[in-house]
N, C-alpha and C positions, 0 to 999 in steps of 0.2 A: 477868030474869036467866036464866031456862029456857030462852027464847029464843034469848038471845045464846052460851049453852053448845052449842046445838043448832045454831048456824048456826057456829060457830067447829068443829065438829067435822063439818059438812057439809060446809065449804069444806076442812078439813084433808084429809077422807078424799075428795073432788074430786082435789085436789090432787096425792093421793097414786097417785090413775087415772090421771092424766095423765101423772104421772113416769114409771111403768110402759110407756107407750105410746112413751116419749121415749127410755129407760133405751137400749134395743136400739142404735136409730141411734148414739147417743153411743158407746158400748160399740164396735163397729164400725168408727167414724171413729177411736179411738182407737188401733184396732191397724196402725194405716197406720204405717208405719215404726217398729215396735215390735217387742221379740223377748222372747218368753214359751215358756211347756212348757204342751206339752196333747197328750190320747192322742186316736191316731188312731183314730176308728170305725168309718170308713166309708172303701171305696175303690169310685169311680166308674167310672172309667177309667182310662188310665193318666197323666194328665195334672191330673186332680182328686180330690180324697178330702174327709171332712170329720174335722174334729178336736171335739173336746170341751174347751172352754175358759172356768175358773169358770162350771160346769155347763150350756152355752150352746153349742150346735151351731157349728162355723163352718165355710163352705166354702171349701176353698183350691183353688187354682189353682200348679200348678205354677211356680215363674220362668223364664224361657228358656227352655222346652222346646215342644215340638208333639210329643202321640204318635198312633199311630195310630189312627180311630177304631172305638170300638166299635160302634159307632150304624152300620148303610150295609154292617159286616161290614168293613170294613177290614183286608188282611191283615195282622197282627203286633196287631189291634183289642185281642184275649184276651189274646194275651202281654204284651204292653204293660200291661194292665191287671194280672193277673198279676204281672210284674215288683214291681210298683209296691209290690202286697200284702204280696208276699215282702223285700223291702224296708222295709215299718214298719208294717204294720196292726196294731194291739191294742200297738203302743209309746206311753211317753212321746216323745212328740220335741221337738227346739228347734224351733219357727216364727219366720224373721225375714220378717217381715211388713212389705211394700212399698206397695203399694198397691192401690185396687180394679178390677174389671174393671167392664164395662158389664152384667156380670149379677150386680153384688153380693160376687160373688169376691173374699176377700183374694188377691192376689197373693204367695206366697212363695218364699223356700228351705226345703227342708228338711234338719233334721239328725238322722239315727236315733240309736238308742241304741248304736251302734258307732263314733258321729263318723263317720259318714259324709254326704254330703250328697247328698241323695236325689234333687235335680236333677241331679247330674251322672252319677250312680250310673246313673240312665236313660241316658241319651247313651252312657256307656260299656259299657252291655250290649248295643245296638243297638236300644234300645225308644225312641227317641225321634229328633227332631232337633233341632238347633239352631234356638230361633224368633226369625230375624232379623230380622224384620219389629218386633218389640219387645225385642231384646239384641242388645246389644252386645258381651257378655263376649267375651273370644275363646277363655278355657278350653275351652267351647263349642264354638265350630268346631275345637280338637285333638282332643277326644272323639271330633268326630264325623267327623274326619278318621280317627284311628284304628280306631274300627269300620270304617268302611267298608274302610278296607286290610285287617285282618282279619276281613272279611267275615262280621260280628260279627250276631246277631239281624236285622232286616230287611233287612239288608244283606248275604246270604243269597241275597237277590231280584235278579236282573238288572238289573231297573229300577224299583224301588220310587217310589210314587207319596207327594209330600210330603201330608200331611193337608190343608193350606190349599187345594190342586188338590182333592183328594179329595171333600171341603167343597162346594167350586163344581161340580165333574161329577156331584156325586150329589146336589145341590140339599139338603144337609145342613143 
């Protein structure tokens, strides 16, 4: 009987390793087209941050955007990143959560605590572009129409270099 107590409590607490190991992925997979609140902890750059959600790091990726990088010195790299902060760091915000990128990235929007939506919020400061290569929105390209005629944050610059060129000429 000792036996079978100690083998039913070695398989339970197994069991219970193994969930832990699985918990995360699930957890994860789950915020793919989900929208939840979680405060922001962390800002990367101006395109990534990470959030805190039921007590669990996640790293977000901006939706439709490309901002400059920091990484290479990218001009607008700092502001960009910047903006971003000044925009939501140490907030609650809404995450609607789309899907992942190829490095684990939730993909989202963001909504600050002012209802604003921090995807586009970039675009219309001049700290980002439109990234067409994965959006379609066309909000989007008016934003970034509009910077550029009020020659808004990088736009500033004569001829500012997209980050995806950036990327590739600096072997990023």
């Amino acid at each position: 009987m000792g036996r079978i107590i100690s083998l039913l409590l070695l398989l339970t607490l197994s069991l219970g390793c193994s969930q832990e190991k699985v918990f995360q992925p699930i957890i994860g997979a789950s915020l793919s087209n989900q929208t939840f609140v979680a405060k922001v902890i962390r800002i990367i750059d101006g395109d990534t941050m990470e959030v805190l959600y039921e007590n669990k790091p996640v790293k977000i990726r901006l939706a439709h955007i490309d901002c400059p990088e920091k990484r290479g010195k990218q001009p607008f790299g700092s502001n960009a990143k910047l903006a971003l902060s000044d925009l939501c760091f140490g907030q609650m915000v809404t995450v609607q959560g789309e899907n992942y990128d190829r490095y684990k990235r939730l993909i989202a929007v963001i909504i600050n605590n002012k209802k604003q939506i921090v995807n586009q919020e970039m675009v219309k400061q001049g700290m980002a572009w439109h990234f067409t290569r994965y959006s379609t929105a066309v909000i989007y390209d008016e934003l970034e129409a509009e910077a550029r005629q009020n020659k808004v944050g990088l736009w500033q610059e004569p001829n500012p270099t997209p980050p995806w060129n950036w990327r590739k000429n600096n072997k990023l």
